[in-house]
C-alpha positions in Angstrom: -63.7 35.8 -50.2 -62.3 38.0 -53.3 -62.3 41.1 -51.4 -60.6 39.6 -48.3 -58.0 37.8 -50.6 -57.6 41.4 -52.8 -56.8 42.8 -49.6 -54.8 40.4 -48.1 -52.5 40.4 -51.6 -52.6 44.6 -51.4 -51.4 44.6 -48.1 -48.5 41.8 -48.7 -47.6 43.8 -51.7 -47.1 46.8 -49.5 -45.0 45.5 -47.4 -42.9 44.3 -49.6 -42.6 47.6 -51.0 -41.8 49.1 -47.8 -38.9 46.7 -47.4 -37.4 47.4 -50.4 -37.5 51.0 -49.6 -36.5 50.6 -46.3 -33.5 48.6 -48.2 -32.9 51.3 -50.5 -32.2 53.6 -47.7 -30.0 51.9 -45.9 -27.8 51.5 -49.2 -27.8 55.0 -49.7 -27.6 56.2 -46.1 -24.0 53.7 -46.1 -22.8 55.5 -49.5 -23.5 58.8 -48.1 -21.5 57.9 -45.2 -18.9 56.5 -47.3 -18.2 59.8 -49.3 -18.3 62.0 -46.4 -17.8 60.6 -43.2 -20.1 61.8 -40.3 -22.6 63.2 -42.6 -25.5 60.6 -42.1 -24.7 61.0 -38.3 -25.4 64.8 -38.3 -28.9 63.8 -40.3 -29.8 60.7 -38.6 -29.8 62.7 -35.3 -32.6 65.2 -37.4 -34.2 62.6 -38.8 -36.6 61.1 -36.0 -37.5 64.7 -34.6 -38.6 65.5 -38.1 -40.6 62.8 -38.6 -42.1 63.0 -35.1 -42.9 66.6 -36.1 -44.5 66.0 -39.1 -46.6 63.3 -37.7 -47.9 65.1 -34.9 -49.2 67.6 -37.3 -51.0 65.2 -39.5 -52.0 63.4 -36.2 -53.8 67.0 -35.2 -55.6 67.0 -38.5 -57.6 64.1 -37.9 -60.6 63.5 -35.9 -58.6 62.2 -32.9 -59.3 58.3 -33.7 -57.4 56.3 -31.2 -57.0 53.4 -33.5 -55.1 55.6 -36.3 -53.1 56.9 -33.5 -51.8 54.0 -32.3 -51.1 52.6 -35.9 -49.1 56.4 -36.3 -47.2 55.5 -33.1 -46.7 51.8 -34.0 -45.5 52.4 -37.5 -43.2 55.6 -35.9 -41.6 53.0 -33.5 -40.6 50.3 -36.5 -39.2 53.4 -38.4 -37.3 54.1 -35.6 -35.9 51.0 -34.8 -35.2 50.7 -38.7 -33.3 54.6 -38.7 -31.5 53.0 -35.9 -30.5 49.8 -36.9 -29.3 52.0 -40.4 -27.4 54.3 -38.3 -25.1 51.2 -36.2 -24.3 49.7 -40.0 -23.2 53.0 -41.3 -21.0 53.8 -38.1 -19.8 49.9 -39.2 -18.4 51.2 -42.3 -17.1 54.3 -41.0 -13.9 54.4 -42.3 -11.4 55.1 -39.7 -9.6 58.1 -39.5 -6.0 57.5 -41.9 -7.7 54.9 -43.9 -9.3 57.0 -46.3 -7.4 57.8 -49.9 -7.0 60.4 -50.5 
């Protein structure tokens, strides 16, 4: 029973982590915006390829386990529902053009 409670308090401790980074993001993907309008636009639309990318070339390393694929593809999907969700509360509080001091 330790073990299974050990890992059951690891993996709620990682997803809390993984919230508050997801968190953090967003807070500084909406002051990035904020200081230079359509900047996290240009690099949201780089983001996912990169990622994607990245992934498939870790993916390749492996020995082709279909479990730790899907969990790749699975945990690829939330991140891009999460860069997505980011990028509609950034163009949220986009200022509009003439509104910005100057």
């Amino acid at each position: 029973m330790k073990i299974s409670d050990d890992c059951d308090q690891g993996s709620r401790s990682a997803d809390v982590a993984l919230e508050v980074l997801a968190r953090a993001y967003h807070a500084l993907a909406v002051v990035y915006e904020l200081s230079n309008p359509g900047a996290y636009l240009a690099l949201h639309g780089k983001m996912m390829p990169y990622l994607l990318d990245s992934f498939r070339n870790a993916e390749a390393a492996r020995t082709g386990d279909p479990h730790t694929t899907a969990l790749f593809s699975a945990a690829l999907e939330r991140v891009r529902c999460a860069l997505d969700d980011v990028q509609c509360d950034v163009s949220a509080v986009r200022p509009r053009s003439g509104e910005r001091d100057h």
